[in-house]
Steps between C-alpha positions, in 0.01 A plus 500: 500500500590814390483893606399773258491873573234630276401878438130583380384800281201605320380858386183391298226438739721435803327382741305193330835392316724488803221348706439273222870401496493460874248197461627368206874510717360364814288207259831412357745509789281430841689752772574852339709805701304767329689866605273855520408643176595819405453761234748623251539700179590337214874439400634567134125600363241809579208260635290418756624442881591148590363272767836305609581223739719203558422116581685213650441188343638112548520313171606168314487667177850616385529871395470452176165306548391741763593821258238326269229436735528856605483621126193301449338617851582894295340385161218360744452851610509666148864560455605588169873474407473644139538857645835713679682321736370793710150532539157518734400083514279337710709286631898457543661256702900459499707245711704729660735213689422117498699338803861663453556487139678699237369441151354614188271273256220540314199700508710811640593330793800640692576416841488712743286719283622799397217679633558490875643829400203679542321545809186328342680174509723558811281647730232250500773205519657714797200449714445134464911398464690776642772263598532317160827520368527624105647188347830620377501811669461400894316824558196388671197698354448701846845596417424578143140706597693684756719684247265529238436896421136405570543383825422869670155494295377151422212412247162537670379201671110388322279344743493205276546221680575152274531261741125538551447548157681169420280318759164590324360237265615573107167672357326263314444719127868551509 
């Protein structure tokens, strides 16, 4: 068994899609760590704020496999991949670590993901793994949120709350 990292995004009717994705997480992988959600403008595009959050998952799949699952959870949702790279979507979900592994394969899969950058990714991971170390950096991500230049003035914290969204039964039309 497995540990994967994952960080949650959606900008297109937010609060059904990452709810949504909260069930269809929990369905798939019994126990997940779901962190606060929190809302953030969009990165690389003029759009609509995102709804953002992170989840802890256990797994058999490999991260290959589980890149795919989570790409066909997104095209569940709506996702369209024809577009920019950098665009509102209704749902995004990357792997930001799986157990402590450096890699890139397909599907743009890079691990860690490059993302953790931004506080969108980090901060949300911060509150449910602040002592995780960064494989291949040994920073642990309180370590990393600490000096981020967003620290002083985090994103603001949505009352969202997707544990108890993932423990809702799926909506039957869906």
């Amino acid at each position: 068994m497995s540990t994967a990292w994952l960080s949650l995004g959606s900008n297109q009717s937010p609060t059904e899609n990452l709810a949504g994705a909260a069930r269809a997480l929990r369905e798939e992988f019994g126990e997940v760590v779901f962190s606060p959600v929190y809302r953030t403008p969009a990165v690389g595009f003029e759009g609509p704020d995102f709804l953002n959050a992170a989840a802890i998952i256990s797994t058999t799949l490999s991260p290959v496999a589980l890149n795919d699952w989570l790409h066909a959870l997104e095209d569940r949702f709506g996702r369209d991949r024809s577009g920019p790279r950098f665009s509102s979507r209704p749902l995004d979900i990357d792997i930001v670590f799986y157990d402590d592994l450096v890699l890139e394969g397909p599907g743009n899969l890079k691990l860690p993901r490059p993302e953790l950058q931004f506080a969108f990714v980090l901060k949300p991971l911060a509150d449910i793994a602040p002592a995780h170390p960064v494989p291949g950096d040994g920073r642990t991500l309180a370590d990393l949120w600490a000096a981020h230049p967003e620290n002083a003035a985090p994103p603001a914290r949505e009352p969202m709350d997707l544990a108890r969204a993932a423990a809702k039964p799926a909506d039957p039309a869906a």
